[in-house]
MARVO-716972 format. One record per residue (C-alpha): residue number from 1; residue in three letters; chain; x, y, z. Coordinates in steps of 0.05 Angstrom, whole numbers, padded with zeros to 5 digits. Each point is the difference from the previous one (the first is absolute). Last residue first. Layout:
residues N
<site><k>NUM</k><r>ALA</r><c>A</c><x>X</x><y>Y</y><z>Z</z></site>
...
***
This chain:
residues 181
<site><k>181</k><r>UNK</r><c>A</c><x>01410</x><y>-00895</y><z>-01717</z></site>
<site><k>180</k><r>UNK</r><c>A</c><x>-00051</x><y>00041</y><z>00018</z></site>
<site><k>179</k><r>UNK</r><c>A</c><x>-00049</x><y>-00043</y><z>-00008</z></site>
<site><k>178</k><r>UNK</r><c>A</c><x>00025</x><y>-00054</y><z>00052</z></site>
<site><k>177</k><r>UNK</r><c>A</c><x>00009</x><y>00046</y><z>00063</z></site>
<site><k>176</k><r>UNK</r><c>A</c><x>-00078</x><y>00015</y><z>-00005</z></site>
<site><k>175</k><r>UNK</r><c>A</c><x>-00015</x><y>-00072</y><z>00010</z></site>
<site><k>174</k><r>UNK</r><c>A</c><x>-00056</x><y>-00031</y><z>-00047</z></site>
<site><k>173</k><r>UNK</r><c>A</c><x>00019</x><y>-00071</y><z>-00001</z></site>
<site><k>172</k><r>UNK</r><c>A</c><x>00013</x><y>-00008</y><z>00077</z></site>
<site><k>171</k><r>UNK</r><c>A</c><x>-00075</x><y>00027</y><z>00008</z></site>
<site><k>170</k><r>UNK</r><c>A</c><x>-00035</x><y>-00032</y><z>-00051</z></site>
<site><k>169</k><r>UNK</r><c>A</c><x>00031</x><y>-00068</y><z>00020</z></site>
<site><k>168</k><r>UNK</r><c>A</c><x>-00035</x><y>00012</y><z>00073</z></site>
<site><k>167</k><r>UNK</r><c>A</c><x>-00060</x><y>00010</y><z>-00037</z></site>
<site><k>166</k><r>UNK</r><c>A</c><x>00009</x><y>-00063</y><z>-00040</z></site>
<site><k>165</k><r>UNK</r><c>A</c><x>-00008</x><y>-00040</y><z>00068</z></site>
<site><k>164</k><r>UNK</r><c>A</c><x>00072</x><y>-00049</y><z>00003</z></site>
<site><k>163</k><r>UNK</r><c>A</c><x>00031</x><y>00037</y><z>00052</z></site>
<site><k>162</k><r>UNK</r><c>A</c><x>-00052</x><y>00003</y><z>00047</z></site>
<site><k>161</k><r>UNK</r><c>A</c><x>-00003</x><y>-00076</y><z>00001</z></site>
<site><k>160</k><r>UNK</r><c>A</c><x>00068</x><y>-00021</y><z>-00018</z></site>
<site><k>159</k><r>UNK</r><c>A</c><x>00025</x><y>00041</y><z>00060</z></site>
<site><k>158</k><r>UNK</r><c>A</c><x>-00056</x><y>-00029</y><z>00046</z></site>
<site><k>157</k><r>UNK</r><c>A</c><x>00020</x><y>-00071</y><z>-00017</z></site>
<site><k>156</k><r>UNK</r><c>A</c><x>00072</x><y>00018</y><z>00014</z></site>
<site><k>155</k><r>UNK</r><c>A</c><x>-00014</x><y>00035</y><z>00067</z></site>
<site><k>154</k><r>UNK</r><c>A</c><x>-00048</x><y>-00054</y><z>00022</z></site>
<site><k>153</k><r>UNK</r><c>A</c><x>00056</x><y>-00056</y><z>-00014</z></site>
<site><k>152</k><r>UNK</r><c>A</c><x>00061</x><y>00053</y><z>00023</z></site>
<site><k>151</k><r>UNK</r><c>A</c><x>-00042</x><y>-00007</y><z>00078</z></site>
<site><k>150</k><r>UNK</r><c>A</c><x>-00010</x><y>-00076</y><z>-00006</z></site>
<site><k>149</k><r>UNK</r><c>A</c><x>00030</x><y>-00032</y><z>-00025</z></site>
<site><k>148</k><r>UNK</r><c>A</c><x>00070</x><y>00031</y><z>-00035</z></site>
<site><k>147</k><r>UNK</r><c>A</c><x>-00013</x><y>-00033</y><z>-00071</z></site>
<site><k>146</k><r>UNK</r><c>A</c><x>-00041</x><y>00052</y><z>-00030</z></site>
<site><k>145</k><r>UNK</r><c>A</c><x>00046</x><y>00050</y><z>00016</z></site>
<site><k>144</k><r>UNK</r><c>A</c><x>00028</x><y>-00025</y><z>-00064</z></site>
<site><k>143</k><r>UNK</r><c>A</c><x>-00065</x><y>00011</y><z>-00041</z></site>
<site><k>142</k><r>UNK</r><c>A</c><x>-00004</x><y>00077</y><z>00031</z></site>
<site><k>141</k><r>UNK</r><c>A</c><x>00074</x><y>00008</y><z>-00021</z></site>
<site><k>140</k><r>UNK</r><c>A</c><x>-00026</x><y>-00018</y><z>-00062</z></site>
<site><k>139</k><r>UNK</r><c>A</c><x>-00056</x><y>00051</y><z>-00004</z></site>
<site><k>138</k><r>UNK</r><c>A</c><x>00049</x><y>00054</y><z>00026</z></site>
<site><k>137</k><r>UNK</r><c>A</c><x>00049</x><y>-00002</y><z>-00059</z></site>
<site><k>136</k><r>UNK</r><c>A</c><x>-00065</x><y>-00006</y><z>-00042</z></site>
<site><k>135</k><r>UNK</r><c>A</c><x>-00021</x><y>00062</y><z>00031</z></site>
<site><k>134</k><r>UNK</r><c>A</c><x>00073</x><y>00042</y><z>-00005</z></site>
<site><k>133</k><r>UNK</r><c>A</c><x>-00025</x><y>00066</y><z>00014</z></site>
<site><k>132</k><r>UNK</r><c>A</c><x>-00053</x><y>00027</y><z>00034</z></site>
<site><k>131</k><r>UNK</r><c>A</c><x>00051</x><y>00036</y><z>00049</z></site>
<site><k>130</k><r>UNK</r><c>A</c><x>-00025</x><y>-00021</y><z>00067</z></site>
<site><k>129</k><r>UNK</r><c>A</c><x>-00018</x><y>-00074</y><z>-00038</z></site>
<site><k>128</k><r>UNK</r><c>A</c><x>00078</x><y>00006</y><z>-00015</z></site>
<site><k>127</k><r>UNK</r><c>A</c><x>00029</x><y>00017</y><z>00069</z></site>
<site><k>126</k><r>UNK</r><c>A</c><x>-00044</x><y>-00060</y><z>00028</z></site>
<site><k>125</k><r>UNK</r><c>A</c><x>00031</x><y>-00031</y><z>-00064</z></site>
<site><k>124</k><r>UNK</r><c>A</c><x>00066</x><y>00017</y><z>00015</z></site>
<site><k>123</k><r>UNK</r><c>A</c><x>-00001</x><y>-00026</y><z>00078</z></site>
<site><k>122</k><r>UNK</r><c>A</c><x>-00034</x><y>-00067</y><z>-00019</z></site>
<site><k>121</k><r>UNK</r><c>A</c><x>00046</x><y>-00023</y><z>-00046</z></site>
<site><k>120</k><r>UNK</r><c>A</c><x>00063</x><y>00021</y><z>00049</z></site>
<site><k>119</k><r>UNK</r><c>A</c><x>-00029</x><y>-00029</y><z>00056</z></site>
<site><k>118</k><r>UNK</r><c>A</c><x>-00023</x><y>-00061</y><z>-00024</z></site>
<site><k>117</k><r>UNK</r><c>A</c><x>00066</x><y>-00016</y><z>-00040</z></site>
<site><k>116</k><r>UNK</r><c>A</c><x>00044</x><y>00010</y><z>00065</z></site>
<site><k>115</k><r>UNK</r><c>A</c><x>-00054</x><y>-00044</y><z>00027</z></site>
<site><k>114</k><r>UNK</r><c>A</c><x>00009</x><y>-00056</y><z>-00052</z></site>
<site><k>113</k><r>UNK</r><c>A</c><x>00071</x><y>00008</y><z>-00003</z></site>
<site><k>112</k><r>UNK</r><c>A</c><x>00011</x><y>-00005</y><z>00087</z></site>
<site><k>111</k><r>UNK</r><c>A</c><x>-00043</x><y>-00065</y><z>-00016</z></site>
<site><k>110</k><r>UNK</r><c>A</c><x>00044</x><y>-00027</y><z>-00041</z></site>
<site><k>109</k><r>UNK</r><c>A</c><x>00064</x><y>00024</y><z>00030</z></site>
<site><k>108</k><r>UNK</r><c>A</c><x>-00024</x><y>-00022</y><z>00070</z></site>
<site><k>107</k><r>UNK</r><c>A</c><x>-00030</x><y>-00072</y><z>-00032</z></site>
<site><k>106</k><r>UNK</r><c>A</c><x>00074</x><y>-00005</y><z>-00032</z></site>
<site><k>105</k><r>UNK</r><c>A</c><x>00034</x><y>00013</y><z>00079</z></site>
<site><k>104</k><r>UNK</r><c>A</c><x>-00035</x><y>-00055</y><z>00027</z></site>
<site><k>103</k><r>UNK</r><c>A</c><x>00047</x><y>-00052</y><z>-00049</z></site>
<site><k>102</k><r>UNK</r><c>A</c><x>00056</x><y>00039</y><z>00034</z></site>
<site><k>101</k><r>UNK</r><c>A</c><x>-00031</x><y>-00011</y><z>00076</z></site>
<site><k>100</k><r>UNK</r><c>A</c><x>-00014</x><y>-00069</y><z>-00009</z></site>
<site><k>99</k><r>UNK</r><c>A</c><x>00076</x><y>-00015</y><z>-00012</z></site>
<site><k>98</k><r>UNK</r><c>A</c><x>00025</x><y>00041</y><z>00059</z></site>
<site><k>97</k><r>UNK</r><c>A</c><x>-00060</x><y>-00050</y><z>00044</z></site>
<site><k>96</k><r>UNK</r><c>A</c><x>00042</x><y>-00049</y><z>-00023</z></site>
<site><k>95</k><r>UNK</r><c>A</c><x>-00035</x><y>-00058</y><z>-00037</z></site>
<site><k>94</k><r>UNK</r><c>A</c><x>-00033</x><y>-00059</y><z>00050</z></site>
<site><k>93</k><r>UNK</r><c>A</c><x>00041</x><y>-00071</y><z>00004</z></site>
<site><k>92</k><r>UNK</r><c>A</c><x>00043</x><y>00039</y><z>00051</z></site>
<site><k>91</k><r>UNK</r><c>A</c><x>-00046</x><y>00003</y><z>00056</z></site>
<site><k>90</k><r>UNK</r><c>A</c><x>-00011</x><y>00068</y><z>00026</z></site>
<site><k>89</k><r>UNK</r><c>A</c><x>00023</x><y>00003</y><z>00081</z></site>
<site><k>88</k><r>UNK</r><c>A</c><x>00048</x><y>00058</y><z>-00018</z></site>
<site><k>87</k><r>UNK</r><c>A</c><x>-00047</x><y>00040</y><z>-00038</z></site>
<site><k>86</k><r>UNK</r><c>A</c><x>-00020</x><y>00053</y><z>00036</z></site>
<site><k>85</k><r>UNK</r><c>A</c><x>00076</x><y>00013</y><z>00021</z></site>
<site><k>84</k><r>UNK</r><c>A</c><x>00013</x><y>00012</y><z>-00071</z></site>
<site><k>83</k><r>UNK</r><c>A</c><x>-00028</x><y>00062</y><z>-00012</z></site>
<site><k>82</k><r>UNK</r><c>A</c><x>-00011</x><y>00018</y><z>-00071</z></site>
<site><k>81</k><r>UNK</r><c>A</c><x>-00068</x><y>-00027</y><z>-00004</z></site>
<site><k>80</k><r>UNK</r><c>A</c><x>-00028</x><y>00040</y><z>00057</z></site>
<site><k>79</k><r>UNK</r><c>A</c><x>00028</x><y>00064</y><z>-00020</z></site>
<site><k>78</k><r>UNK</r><c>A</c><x>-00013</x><y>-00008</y><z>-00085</z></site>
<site><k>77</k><r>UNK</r><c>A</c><x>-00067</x><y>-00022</y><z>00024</z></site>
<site><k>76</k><r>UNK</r><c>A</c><x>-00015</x><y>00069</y><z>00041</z></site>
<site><k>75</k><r>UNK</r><c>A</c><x>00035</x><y>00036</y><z>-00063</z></site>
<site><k>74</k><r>UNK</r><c>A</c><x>-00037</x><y>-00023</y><z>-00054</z></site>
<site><k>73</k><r>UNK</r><c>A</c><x>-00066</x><y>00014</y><z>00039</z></site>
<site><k>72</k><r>UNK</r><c>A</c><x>00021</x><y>00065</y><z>00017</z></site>
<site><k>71</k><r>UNK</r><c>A</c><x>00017</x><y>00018</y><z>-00078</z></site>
<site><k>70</k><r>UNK</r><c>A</c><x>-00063</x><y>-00034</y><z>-00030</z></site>
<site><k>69</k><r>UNK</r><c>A</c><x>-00044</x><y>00044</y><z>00061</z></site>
<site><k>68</k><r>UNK</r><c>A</c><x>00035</x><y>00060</y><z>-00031</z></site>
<site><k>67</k><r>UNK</r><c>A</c><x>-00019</x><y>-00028</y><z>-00078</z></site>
<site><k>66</k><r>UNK</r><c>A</c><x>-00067</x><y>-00017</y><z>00020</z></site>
<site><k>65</k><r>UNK</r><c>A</c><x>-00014</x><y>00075</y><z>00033</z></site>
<site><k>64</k><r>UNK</r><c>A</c><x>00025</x><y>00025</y><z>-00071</z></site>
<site><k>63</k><r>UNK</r><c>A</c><x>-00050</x><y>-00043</y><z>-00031</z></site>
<site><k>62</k><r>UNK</r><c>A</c><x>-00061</x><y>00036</y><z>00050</z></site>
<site><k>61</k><r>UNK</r><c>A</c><x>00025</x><y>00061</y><z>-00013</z></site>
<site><k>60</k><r>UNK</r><c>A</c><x>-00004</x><y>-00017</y><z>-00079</z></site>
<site><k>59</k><r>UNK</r><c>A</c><x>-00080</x><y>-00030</y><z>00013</z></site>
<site><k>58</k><r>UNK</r><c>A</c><x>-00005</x><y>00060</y><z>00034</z></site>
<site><k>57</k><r>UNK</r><c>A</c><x>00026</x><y>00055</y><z>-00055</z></site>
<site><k>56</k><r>UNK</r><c>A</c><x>-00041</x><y>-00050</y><z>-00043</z></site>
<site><k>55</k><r>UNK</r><c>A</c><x>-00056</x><y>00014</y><z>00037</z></site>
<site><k>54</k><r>UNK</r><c>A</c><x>00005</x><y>00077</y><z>00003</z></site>
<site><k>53</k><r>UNK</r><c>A</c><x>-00001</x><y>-00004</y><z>-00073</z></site>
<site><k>52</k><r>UNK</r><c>A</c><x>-00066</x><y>-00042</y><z>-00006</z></site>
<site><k>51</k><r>UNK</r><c>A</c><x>-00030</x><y>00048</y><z>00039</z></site>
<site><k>50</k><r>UNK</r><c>A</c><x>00011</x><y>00058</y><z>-00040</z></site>
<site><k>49</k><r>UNK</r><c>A</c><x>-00011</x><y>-00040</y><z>-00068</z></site>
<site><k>48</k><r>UNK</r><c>A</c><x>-00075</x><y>-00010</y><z>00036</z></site>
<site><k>47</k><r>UNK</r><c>A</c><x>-00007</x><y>00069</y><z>00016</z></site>
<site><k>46</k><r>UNK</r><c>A</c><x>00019</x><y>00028</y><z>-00066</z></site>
<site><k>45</k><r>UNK</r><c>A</c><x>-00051</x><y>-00053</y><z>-00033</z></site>
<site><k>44</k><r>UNK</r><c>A</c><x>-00051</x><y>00019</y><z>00045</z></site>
<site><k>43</k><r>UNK</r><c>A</c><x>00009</x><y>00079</y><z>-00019</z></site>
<site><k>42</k><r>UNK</r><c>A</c><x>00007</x><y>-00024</y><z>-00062</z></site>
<site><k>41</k><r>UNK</r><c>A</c><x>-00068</x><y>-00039</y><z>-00004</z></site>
<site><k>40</k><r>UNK</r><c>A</c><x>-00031</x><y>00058</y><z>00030</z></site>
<site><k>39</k><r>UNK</r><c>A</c><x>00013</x><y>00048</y><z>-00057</z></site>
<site><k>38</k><r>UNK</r><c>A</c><x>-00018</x><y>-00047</y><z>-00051</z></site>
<site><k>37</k><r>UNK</r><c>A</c><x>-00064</x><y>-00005</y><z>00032</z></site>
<site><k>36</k><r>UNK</r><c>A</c><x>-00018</x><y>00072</y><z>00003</z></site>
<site><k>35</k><r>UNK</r><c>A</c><x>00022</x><y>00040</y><z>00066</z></site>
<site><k>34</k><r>UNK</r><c>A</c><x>-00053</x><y>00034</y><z>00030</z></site>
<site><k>33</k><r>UNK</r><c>A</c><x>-00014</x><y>00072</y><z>-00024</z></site>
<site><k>32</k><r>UNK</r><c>A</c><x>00019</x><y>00043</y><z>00056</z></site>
<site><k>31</k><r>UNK</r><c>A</c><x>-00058</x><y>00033</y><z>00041</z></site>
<site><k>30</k><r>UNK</r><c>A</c><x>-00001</x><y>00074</y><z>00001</z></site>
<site><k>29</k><r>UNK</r><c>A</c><x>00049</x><y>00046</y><z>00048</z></site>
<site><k>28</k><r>UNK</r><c>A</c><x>-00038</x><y>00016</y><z>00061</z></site>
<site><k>27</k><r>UNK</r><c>A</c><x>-00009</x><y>00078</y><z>00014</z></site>
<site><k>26</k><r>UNK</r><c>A</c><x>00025</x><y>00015</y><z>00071</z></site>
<site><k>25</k><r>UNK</r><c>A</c><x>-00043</x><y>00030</y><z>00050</z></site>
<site><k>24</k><r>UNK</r><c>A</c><x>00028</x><y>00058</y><z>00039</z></site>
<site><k>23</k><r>UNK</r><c>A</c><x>00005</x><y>-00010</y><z>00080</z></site>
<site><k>22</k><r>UNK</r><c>A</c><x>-00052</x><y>00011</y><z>00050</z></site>
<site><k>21</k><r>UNK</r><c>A</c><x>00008</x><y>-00057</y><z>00047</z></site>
<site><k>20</k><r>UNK</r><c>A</c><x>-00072</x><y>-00028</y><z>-00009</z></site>
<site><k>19</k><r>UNK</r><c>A</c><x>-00036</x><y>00024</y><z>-00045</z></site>
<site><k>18</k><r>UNK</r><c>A</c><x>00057</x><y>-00005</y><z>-00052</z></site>
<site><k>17</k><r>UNK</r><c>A</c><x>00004</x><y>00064</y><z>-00049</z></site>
<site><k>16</k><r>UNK</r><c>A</c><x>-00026</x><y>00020</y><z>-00064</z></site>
<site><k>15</k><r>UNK</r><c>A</c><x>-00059</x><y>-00047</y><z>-00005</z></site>
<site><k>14</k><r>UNK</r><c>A</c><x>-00041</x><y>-00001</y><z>-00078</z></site>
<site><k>13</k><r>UNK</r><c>A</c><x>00047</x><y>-00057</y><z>-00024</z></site>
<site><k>12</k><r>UNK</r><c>A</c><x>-00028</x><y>-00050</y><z>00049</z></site>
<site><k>11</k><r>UNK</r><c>A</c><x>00048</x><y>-00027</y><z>00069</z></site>
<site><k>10</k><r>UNK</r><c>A</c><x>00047</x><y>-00044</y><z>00008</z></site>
<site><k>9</k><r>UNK</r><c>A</c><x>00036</x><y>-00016</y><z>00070</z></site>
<site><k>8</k><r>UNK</r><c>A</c><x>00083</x><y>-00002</y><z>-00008</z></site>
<site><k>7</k><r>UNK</r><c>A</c><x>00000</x><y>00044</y><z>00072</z></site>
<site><k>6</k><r>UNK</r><c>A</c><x>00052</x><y>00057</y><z>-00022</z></site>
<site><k>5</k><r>UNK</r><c>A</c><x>00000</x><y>00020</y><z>-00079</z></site>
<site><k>4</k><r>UNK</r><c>A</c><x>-00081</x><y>-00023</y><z>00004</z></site>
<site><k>3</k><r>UNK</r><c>A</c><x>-00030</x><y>-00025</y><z>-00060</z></site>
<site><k>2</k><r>UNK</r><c>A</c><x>-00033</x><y>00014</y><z>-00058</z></site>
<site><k>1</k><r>UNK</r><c>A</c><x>-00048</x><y>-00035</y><z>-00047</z></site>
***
């Protein structure tokens, strides 16, 4: 088959030139093979460690979002805690509102931990599943997302998932980097 340089149309080998607009034909290149099964498993198994590094990068945006929301939380209480003149009908029996605010700070530190931790898991192995390295590294940070319903949930379950086929194991066990060290 041919076809033509200018309109795309195809025409038989035996035509020289399109009917139509009069430019040369254009011999087609033949069919490529199509891929063989182990060739389209990778391809799906590229795709899916693509994916599941962009979702990291999110699930990290997403912990880095908690810490700024963490920080103007912290300081909207520290404000209406600290001022005094919202307190001056309080009854005495009840503790200072001071007092509430330092056992308040722990859950900040606690939780400002957890999403510091979040972040920074979640940031090296979206960098990691980029690099194929690292997959047990990955696979735990996949369990640990685990318990951030419901977005690191689906994320963690996925991770374990792809992670876990023996193709995917192929693949991180025969990088090029690693023989020729």
């Amino acid at each position: 088959m041919k076809k033509c340089s200018y309109c795309g149309k195809e025409y038989p080998d035996d035509a020289v030139e399109c009917p139509i607009d009069r430019n040369p034909l254009v011999a087609l290149p033949p069919p490529s093979p199509p891929p063989t099964a182990s060739e389209r498993q990778h391809i799906i198994d590229s795709e899916h460690i693509k994916l599941l590094s962009i979702f990291h990068f999110v699930v990290a945006g997403l912990a880095l979002a908690g810490i700024a929301f963490l920080f103007l939380h912290y300081a909207m209480m520290n404000h209406v805690f600290s001022n005094p003149d919202l307190w001056k009908s309080q009854k005495e029996t009840m503790p200072s509102p001071r007092e509430f605010m330092k056992v308040f700070v722990w859950f900040y530190i606690f939780m400002g931990i957890i999403f510091v931790a979040a972040f920074i898991l979640n940031l090296l192995s979206g960098i990691f599943l980029q690099r194929r390295r690292h997959r047990i590294f990955s696979m735990v940070v996949g369990g640990l997302n685990c318990l951030q319903i419901p977005f690191g949930t689906l994320l963690g379950i996925f991770t374990i998932i792809v992670l876990s086929r023996d193709s995917i194991r192929a693949t991180y066990a025969n990088r090029p980097e690693l023989k020729q060290m």
